[in-house]
C-alpha positions in Angstrom: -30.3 4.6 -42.1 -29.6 3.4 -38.6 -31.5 2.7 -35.8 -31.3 6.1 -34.2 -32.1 7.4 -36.9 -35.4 6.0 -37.5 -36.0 6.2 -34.0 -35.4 10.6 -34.5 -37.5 10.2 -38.0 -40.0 8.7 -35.6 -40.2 10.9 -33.1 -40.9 13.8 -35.4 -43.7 11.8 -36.8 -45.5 11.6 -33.5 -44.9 14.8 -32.3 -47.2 16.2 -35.8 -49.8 14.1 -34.8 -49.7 16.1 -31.7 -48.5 19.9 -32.2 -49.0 22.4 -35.5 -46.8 22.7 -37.9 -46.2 26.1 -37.1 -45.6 25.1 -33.3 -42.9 22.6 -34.6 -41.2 24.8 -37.1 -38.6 25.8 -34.8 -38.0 21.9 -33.9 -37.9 20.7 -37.6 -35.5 24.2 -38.3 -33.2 22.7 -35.6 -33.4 19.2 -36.9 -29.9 19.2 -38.4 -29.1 20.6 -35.0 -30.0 17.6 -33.2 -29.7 14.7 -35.1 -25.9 15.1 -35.8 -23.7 12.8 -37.7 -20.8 11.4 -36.1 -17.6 10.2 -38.5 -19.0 6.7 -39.5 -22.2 8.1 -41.1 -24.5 7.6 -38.2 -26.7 9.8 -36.0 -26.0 11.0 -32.6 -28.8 9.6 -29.5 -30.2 12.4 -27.5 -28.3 13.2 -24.6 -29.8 14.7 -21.3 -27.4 17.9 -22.3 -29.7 17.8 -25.6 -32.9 17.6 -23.4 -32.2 20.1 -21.6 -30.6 22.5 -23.7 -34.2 21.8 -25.6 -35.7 22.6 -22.7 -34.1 26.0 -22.9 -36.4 26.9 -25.6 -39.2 26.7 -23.6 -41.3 30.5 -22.3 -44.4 32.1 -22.3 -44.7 32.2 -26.5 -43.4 28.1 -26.7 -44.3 26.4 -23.5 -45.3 23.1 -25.9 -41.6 22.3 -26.4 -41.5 20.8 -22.5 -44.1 17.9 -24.5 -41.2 17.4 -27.0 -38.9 16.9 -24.5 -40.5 14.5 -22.4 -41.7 12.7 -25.6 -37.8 12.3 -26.0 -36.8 11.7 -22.5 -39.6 9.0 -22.4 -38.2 7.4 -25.5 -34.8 7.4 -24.1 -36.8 5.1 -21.2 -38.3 2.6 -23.1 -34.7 2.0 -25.0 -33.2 1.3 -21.5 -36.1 -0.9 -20.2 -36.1 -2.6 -23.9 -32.4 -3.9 -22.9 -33.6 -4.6 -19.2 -36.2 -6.8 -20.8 -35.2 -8.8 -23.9 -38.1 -7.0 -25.4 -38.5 -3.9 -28.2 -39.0 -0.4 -27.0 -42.9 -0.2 -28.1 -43.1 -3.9 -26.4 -42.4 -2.7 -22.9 -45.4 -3.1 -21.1 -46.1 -6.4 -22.4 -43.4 -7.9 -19.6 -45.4 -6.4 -16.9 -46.4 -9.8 -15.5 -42.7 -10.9 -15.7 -41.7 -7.8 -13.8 -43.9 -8.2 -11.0 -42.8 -11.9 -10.8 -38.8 -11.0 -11.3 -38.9 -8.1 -8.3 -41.1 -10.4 -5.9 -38.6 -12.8 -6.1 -35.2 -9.8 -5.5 -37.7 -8.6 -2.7 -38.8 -5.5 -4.3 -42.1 -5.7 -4.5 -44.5 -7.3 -1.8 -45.3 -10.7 -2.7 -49.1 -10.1 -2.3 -49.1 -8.5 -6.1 -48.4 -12.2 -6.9 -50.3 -14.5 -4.0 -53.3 -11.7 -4.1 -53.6 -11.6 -8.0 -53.3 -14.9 -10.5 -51.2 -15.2 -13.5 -54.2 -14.9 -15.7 -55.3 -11.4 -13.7 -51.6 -10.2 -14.2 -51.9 -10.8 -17.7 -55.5 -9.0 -17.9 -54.2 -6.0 -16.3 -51.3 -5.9 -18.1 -53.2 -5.4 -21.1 -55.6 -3.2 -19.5 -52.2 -0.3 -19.6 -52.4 2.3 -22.1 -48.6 3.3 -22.9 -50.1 6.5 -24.6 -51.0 8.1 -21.3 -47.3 8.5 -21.1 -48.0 11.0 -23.1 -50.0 13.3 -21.0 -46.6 13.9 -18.7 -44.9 17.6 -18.8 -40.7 17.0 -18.9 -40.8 17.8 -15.2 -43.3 15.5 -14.2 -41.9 12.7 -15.8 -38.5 13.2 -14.3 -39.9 13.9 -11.2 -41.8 10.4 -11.3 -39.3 8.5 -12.3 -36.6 10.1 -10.6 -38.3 9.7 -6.8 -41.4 7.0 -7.4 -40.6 4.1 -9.7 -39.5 1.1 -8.5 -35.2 0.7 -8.4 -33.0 -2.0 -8.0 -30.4 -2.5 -5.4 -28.5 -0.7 -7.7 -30.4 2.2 -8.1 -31.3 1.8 -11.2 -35.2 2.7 -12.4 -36.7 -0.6 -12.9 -40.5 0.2 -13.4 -42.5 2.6 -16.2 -44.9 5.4 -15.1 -48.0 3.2 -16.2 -47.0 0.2 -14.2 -46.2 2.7 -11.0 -50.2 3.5 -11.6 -51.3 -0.4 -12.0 -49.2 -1.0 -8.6 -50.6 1.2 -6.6 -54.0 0.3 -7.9 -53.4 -3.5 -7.1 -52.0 -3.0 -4.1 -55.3 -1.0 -3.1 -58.5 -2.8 -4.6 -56.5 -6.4 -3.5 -59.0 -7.3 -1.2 -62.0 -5.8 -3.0 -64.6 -9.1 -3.5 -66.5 -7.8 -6.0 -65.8 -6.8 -9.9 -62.5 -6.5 -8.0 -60.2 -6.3 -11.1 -63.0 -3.6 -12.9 -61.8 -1.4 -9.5 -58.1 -2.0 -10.2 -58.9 -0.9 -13.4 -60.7 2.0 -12.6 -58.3 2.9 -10.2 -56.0 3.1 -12.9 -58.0 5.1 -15.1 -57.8 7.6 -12.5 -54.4 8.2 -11.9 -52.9 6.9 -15.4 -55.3 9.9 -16.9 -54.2 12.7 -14.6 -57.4 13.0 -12.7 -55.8 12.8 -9.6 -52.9 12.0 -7.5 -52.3 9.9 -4.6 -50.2 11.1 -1.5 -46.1 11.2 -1.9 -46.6 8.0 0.4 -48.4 5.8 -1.6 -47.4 6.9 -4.9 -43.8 6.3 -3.5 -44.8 3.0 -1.1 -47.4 1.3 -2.8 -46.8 -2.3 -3.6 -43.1 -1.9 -2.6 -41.7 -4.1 0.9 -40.8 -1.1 2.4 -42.4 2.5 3.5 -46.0 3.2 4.6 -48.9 5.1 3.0 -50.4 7.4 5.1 -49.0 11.2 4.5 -49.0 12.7 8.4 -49.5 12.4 11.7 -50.6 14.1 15.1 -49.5 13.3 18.1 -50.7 15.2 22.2 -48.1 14.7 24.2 -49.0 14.3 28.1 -47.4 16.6 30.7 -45.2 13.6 32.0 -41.6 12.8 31.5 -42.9 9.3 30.2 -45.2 10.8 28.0 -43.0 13.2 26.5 -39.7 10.7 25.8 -42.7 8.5 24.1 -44.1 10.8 22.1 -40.3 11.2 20.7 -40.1 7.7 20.3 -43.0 7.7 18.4 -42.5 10.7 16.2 -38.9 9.2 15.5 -40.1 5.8 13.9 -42.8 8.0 11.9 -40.2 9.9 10.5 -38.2 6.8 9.9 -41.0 5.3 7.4 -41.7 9.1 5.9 -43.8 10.6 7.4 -44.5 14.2 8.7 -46.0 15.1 12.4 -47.5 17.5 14.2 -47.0 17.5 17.7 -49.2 19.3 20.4 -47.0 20.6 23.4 -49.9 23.0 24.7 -50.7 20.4 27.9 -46.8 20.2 28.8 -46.3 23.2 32.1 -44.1 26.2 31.5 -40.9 27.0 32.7 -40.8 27.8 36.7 -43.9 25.6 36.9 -43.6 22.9 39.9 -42.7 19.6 39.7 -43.8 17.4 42.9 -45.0 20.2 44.5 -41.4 22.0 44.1 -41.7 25.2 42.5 -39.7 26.7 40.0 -38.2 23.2 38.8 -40.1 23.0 35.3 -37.8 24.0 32.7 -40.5 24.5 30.2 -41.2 23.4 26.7 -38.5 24.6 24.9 -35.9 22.2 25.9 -38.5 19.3 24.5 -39.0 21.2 21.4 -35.2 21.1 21.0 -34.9 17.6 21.6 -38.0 16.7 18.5 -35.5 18.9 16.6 -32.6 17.0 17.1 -34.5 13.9 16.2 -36.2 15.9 13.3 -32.3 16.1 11.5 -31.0 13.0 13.2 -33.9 11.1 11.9 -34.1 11.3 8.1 -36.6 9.8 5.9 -34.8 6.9 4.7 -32.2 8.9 3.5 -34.4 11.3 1.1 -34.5 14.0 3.1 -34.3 15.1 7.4 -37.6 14.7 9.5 -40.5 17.4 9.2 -41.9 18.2 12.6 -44.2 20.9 13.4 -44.6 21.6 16.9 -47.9 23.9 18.3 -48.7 25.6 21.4 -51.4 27.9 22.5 -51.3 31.4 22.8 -52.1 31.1 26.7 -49.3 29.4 27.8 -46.7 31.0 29.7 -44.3 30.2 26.6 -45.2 31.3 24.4 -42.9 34.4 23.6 -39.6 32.2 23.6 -41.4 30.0 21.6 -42.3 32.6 18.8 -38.6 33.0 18.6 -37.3 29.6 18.1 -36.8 30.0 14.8 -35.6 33.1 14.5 -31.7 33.7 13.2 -30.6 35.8 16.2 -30.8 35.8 19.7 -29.3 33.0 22.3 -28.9 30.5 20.5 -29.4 27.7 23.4 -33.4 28.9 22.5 -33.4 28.0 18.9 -34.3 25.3 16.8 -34.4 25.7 13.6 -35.4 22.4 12.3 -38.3 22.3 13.5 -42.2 24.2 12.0 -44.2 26.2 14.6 -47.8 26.6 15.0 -50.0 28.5 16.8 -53.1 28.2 18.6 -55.6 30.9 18.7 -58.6 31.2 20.4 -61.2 34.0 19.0 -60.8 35.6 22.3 -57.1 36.1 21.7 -58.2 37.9 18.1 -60.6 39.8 19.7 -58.2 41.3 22.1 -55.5 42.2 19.3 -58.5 44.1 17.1 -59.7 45.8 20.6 -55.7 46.2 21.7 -56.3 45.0 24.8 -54.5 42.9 27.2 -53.9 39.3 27.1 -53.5 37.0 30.2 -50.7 33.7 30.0 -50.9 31.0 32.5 -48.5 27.9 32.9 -51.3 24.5 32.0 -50.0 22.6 34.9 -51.2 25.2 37.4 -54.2 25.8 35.6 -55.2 22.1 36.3 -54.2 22.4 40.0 -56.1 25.3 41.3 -58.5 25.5 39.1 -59.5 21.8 38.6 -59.0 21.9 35.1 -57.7 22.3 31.5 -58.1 25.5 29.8 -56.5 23.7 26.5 -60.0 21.0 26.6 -62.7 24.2 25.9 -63.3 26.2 23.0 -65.9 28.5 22.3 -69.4 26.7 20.7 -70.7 29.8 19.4 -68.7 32.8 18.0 -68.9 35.7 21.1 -69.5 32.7 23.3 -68.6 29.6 25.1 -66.9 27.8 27.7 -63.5 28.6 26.8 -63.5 32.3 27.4 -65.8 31.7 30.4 -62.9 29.5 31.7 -60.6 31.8 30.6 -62.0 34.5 32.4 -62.3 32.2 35.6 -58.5 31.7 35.3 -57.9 36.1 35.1 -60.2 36.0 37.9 -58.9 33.8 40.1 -56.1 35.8 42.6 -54.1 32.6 43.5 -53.3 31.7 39.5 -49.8 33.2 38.8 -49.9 34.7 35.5 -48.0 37.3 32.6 -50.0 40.1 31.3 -49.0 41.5 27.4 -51.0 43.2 25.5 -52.3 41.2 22.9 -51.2 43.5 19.6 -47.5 43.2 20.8 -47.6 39.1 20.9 -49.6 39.7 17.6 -46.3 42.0 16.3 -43.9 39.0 17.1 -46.3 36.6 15.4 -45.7 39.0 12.1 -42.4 39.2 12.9 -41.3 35.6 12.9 -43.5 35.0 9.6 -41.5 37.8 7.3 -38.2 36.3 8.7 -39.2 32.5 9.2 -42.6 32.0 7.3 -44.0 30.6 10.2 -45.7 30.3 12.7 -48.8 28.4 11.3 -52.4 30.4 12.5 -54.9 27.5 14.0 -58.0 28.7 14.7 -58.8 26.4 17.3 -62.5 27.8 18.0 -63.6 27.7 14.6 -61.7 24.4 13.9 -63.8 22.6 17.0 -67.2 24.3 16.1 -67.1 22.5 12.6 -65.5 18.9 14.1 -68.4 16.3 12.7 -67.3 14.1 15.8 -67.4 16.4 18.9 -69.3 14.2 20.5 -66.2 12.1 20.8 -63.4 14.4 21.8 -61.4 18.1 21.2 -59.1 19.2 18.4 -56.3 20.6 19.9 -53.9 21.2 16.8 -53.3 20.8 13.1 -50.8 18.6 11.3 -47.2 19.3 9.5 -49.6 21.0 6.7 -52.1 22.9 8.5 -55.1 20.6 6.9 -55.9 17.8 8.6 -58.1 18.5 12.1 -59.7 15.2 14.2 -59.9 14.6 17.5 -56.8 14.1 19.7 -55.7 13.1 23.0 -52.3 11.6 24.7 -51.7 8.5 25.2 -50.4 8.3 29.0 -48.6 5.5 30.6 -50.3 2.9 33.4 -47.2 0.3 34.6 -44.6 -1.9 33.8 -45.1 -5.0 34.6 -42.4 -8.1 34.7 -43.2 -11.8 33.9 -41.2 -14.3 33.6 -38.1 -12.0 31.9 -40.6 -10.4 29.9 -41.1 -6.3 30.6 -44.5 -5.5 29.2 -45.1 -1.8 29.1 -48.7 -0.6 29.7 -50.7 2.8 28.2 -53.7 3.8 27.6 -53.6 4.8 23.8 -55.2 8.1 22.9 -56.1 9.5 19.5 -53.2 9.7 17.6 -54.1 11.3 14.1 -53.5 9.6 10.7 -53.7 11.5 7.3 -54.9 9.6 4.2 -54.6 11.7 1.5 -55.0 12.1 -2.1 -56.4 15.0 -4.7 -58.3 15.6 -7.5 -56.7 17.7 -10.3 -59.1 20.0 -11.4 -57.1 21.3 -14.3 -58.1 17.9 -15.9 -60.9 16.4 -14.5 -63.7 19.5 -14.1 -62.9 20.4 -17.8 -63.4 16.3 -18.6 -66.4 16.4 -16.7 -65.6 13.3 -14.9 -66.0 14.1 -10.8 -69.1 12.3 -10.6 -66.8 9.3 -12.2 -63.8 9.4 -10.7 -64.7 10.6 -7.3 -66.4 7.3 -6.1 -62.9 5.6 -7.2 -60.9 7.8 -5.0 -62.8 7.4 -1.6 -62.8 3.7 -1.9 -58.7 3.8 -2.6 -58.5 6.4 0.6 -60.7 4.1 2.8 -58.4 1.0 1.5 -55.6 2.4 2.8 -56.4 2.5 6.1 -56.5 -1.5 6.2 -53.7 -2.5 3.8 -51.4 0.3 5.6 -49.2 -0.9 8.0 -48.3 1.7 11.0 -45.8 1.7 13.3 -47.2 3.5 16.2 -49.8 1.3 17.7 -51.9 4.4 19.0 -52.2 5.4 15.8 -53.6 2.4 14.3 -56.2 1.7 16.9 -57.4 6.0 16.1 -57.5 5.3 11.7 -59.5 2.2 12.8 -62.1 4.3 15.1 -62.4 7.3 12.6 -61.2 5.7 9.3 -60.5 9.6 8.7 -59.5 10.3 5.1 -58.6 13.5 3.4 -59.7 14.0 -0.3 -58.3 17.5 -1.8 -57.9 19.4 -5.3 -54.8 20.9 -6.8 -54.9 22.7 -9.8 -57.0 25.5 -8.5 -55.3 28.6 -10.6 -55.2 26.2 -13.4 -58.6 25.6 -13.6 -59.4 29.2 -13.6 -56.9 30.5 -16.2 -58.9 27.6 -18.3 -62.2 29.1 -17.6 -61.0 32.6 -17.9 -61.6 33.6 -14.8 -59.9 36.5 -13.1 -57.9 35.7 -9.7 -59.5 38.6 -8.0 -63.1 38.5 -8.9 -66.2 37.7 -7.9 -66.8 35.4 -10.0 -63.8 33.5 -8.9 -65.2 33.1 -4.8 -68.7 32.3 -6.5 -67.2 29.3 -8.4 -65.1 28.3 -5.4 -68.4 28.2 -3.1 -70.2 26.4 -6.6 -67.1 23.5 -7.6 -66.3 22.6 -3.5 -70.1 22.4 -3.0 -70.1 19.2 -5.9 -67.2 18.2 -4.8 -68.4 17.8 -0.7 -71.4 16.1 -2.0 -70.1 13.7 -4.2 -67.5 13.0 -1.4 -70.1 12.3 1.4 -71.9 10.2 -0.8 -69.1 8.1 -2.5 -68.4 7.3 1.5 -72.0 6.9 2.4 -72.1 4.0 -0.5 -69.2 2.4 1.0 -71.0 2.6 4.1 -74.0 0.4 2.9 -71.8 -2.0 1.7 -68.8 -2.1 4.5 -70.4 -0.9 7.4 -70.1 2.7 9.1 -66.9 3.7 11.1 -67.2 2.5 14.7 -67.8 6.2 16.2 -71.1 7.1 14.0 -73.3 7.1 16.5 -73.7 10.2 17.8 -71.9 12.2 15.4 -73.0 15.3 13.6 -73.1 12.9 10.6 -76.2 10.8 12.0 -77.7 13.3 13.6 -77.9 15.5 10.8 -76.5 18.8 12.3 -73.4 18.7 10.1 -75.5 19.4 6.9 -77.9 21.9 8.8 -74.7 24.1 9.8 -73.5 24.5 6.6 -76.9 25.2 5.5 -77.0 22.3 3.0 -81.1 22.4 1.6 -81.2 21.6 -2.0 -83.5 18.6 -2.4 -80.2 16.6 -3.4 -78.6 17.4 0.1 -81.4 16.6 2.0 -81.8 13.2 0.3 -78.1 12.7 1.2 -78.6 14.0 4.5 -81.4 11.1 5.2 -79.3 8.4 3.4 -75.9 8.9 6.2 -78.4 9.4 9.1 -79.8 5.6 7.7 -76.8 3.8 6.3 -74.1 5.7 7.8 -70.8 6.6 6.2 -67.5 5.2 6.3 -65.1 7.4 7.0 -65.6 10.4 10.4 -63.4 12.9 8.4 -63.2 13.3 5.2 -62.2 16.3 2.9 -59.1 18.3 3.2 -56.6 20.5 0.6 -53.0 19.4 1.2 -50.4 21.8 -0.5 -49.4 18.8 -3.0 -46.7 21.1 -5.2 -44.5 17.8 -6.4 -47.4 16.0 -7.1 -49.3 18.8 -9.1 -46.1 19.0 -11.2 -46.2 15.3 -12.1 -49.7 15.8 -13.0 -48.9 19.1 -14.8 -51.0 21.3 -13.1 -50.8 24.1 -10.0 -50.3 23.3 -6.7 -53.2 23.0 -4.4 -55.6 26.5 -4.0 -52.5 28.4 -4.6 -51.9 31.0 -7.4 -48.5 30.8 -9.1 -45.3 32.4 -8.4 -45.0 33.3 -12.0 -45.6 32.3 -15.4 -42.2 30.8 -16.5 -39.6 30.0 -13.8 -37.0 27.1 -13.3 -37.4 23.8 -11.3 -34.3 23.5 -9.4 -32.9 20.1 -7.6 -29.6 19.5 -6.2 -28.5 17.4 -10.1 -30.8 19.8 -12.3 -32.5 22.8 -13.0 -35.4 22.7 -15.4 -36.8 25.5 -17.1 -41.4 25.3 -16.9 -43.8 27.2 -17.2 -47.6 27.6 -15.7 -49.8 24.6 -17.3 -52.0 25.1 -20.8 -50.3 29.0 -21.5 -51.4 30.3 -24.4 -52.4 33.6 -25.8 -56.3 32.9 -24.1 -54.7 31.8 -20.6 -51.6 34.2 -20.0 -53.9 37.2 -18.8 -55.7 35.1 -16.5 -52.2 33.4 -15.2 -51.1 36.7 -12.4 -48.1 36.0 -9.8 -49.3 35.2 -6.4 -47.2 38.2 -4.9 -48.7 40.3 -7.2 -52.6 39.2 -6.2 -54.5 41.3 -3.4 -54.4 38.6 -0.7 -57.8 39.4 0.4 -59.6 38.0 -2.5 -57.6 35.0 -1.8 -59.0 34.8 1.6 -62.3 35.2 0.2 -62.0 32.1 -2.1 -60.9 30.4 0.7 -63.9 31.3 3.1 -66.1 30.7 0.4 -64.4 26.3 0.0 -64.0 26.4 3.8 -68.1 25.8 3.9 -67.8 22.5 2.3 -64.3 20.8 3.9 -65.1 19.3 7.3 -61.3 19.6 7.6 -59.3 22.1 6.6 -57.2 23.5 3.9 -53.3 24.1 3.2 -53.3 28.2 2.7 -50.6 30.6 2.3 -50.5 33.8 2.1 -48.3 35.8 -0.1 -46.8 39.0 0.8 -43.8 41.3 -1.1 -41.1 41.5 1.9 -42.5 45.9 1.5 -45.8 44.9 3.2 -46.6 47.1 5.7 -47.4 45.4 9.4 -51.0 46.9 9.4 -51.9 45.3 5.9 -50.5 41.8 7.0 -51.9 42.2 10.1 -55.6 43.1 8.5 -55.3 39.6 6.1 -54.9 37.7 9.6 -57.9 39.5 11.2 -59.8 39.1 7.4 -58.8 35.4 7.5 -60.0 34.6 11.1 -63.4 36.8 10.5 -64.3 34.7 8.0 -64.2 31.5 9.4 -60.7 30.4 7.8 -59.4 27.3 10.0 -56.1 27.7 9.6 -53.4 29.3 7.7 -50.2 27.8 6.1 -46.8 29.9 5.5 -46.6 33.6 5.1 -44.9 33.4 1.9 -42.6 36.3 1.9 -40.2 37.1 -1.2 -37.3 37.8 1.4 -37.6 34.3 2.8 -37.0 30.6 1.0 -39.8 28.1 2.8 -39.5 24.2 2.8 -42.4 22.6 1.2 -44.4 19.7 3.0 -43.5 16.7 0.9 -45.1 14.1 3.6 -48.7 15.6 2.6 -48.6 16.0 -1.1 -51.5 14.0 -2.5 
């Protein structure tokens, strides 16, 4: 018998230790199939074709046959790194220490994973990797690891395992921990090599590597100056260089017809700067993966604000389009309250705002819902005779809101009152916007230009940085680790890798450094949500499902705060604590937090501190929830079986752990009344002092009163934000820069 052969024979073997014999039956009927013999009396290898013709087998009665596949694929990866090596396919991961040494030296790998790290703590970790956790991968999150994570060559060929991948990033995160230090790396690998969690598309894809960066997105104001705006592009251009995704506040730059030096009519508005970020959005791909993701925002006030609920649109003049580009809008509870009470609504140009009225309406927002400085400002501005203004009625800018969403899926809902209310660190500035993803909220301001100075042939370009907004992300997968019971466990792990990125990361955009530093923000989210439920047999649309949302997000916010409180006591608080809702308490009393356990917690930040100013949020993560072979983010499925389709493949999967117990609690999301998805979301929203990454899900029938009632539902409830209307008459781009 050949080699191939007993490799086949093999294969079998492993796959009874790990599936009925009634569940392989059809495999072992189709063995002959398979394992064909070719003229000289040997056996055929398994080609991709055979992979994936195996993977045509797989629906709702035989989802186990994407296991056998992987378990195939995966072998079919050790042979080739076997050659790469000098090694045996089960000896693999034994060269690990040899790897890291070989691609340090070709300039693959950073050289602190060898000036960080002996030979004998190589070694150790090497044997620390379990190959069997190989194992735990679906066929599609294999590929999709390997195909778009592992290390390459300058080749392009795949020159790193999934396991090592884990041990890299973990390295490259604990390397300057100084105590137990490789117990963290270790732990750190636990963590991700089980399929607790995920890091973000950043680090899983940048970690250790010479090139990229870690963090997942970024914010940017942009000041109403023509040196401030070509900055910003600057800046949002080398983002998008290293991979990453930006939101871009334009809601402080005038109208069009606003003055410019006193000379009216000469503003040309924000459309043809929106333009421009979309030109650089295509021009500037992410090192040649994929164009750059931009989402641009802008309040509801502004004199724009029509044309720019249009941009994306497929008619009209084109010279006021861009379609690369995501839009989001900003929406005061004043603005709501007019649509529900179809009354009119006042726009003003910013500039002018600032000039006769002595200041910005865009740096208020209401403290207390019915109340508050923004709609006393507001009204000031309606007031005031001299203020130029356009007067709609609110339901009609509501209607082309709707009406961009069915066609375009956007724009984005910021709920900029609620949003600022809930902002821990008000005390130290406003939230104007949200990110690329709609998730991540801290405070933000532009960074506006002093001088230029010249000495001695050197031009040395002053600013004044503001806070430009970094996301740190990564997520737990719940489908995996609430069933394992292992949150209070793993956790503690995850924090400390968040808060370690923000040192070992390396930023381009010097504004944005000096604001990670301040607030050391991080974002820790789940995936995995409808997963979780269909194991628990829980029904979607159920009480019982918002209870458990309120009950899980609760554990997880406490466990959270306190994993970054300990890091606190032993790294010090961020630099902004002081004054915060953290020490003085008020963000547990608002979110009525009294259980003896909170209140311990609340007196142990208020004494030690805690690390990080921000710290939860739910990041759609859909390519990272299928390597980890679970759902994506809070999201229900599309359906139960469907096909993953890539420019080179298309891959048959279906929803994770369906059996004859989980398919009737696994319901389409366009088939779910929305409404108990907003109340699931209200109920989570209590516990994220950020935000969270949700979509609503609409048949391209809906009727414009039902969608318009989920926006009022969503905003009544306290919702921050919401993501894409998912329509089924539109195909959406998912956010890949925020995946975690």
């Amino acid at each position: 018998m050949t080699t191939k052969t007993t490799t086949i024979t093999t294969q079998v073997e492993a796959l009874r230790n790990r599936f009925t014999e009634e569940q392989l039956a059809p495999f072992l009927r189709l063995s002959e199939r398979w394992h064909r013999k070719t003229k000289d009396g040997t056996y055929e290898a398994w080609s991709d074709a055979m992979v994936l013709q195996l993977l045509g087998w797989i629906d709702e009665d035989e989802p186990y046959w994407t296991f056998v596949a992987a378990h195939i694929y995966l072998h079919k990866l050790y042979e080739q790194h076997a050659k790469l090596r000098g090694v045996q396919a089960q000896e693999v991961y034994t060269t690990f220490p040899q790897n890291i040494e070989k691609y340090v030296a070709a300039g693959l790998y950073d050289e602190l994973l060898m000036t960080k790290y002996t030979w004998a703590e190589r070694t150790t970790l090497a044997q620390s990797i379990v190959p069997e956790r190989d194992q735990l991968f679906t066929y599609i999150g294999l590929k999709t690891l390997t195909d778009r994570y592992v290390l390459r060559d300058y080749h392009n060929q795949q020159v790193e395992l999934p396991q090592e991948r884990f041990m890299i990033i973990a390295m490259t995160l604990m390397q300057d921990e100084t105590e137990n230090r490789l117990a963290k790396v270790q732990e750190a690998y636990w963590a991700m090599s089980q399929l607790y969690m995920t890091t973000a598309t950043p680090t899983l894809a940048n970690a250790g590597k010479t090139h990229g960066q870690l963090s997942s997105c970024f914010i940017d104001t942009v000041d109403d100056s023509l040196q401030g705006i070509y900055n910003s592009n600057t800046d949002v251009a080398t983002l998008s260089k290293f991979g990453g995704g930006i939101g871009v506040y334009m809601g402080k730059i005038r109208s069009r017809g606003s003055a410019i030096r006193g000379f009216k009519g000469a503003s040309s508005g924000v459309l043809p700067w929106i333009k421009q970020l979309n030109n650089t959005a295509v021009s500037v791909d992410q090192l040649g993966q994929r164009q750059g993701a931009i989402a641009v925002y802008l309040d509801v006030w502004h004199k724009d604000v029509l044309p720019f609920l249009d941009v994306k649109l497929n008619n009209g003049d084109e010279r006021l389009r861009a379609h690369d580009i995501f839009t989001g809008l900003c929406l005061p509870d004043l603005f709501m309250e007019a649509v529900v009470a179809r009354e009119d609504w006042y726009l003003f140009d910013p500039h002018e705002v600032r000039e006769v009225m002595g200041f910005s309406l865009e740096d208020y927002y209401d403290e207390v819902r019915g109340q508050g400085s923004f709609r006393q400002r507001y009204q000031a501005c309606v007031a005031h005779e001299e203020l130029t203004r356009t007067v709609v009625p609110a339901i009609d800018i509501m209607k082309r809101i709707m009406r961009s969403q069915l066609e375009t899926g956007v724009p984005f809902m910021f709920y900029r009152d609620e949003v600022n209310r809930k902002n821990p660190n008000k005390h130290k500035g406003m939230i104007y916007s949200s990110n690329l993803c709609t998730e991540i909220f801290q405070n933000m301001s532009p960074t506006t230009f002093d001088s230029v100075e010249l000495e001695d042939g050197i031009i040395m370009t002053k600013h004044t940085a503001g806070d430009f907004v970094v996301c740190n992300l990564s997520s737990i997968n719940l489908g995996r680790a609430v069933p394992a019971n292992v949150l209070s466990r793993l956790i503690p792990i995850q924090v400390r890798m968040l808060d370690n990125v923000i040192d070992h990361n390396t930023i381009p955009v010097k504004q944005a450094e000096y604001t990670n530093q301040r607030y050391r923000g991080i974002g820790l989210g789940t995936f995995g949500w409808h997963h979780l439920l269909a194991l628990e047999k829980i029904v979607w649309e159920s009480e019982e499902a918002v209870a458990y949302a309120d009950t899980l997000y609760e554990q997880i916010a406490y466990l959270t705060i306190q994993a970054s409180q300990t890091l606190a006591k032993e790294k010090g608080a961020y630099p902004l604590f002081e004054g915060s809702e953290w020490q003085t308490g008020s963000y547990f009393d608002t979110r009525d937090y009294k259980s003896e356990a909170w209140l311990t917690l609340k007196e142990q930040v208020a004494k030690y501190g805690i690390r990080n100013g921000y710290v939860m949020a739910v990041a759609p993560n859909s390519s990272t929830a299928i390597i980890a072979g679970s759902t994506a983010s809070i999201d229900p499925i599309f359906q139960k079986s469907y096909s993953e389709e890539k420019k080179d493949y298309k891959i048959p999967v279906t929803a994770p752990s369906l059996n004859e117990q989980t398919t009737w609690f696994y319901k389409s999301a366009y088939f779910i009344d929305q409404n108990w998805s907003v109340k699931q979301n209200a109920a989570r929203a209590r516990h994220i002092d950020q935000g969270i990454s949700f979509n609503i899900y609409v048949q391209n029938t809906v009727k414009a009163k039902d969608l318009l009632q989920l926006h009022v539902n969503a905003w009544d409830s306290g919702i921050k934000t919401t993501y894409y209307v998912r329509s089924t008459s539109v195909e959406l781009m998912d956010c890949h820069a925020c995946e975690s």
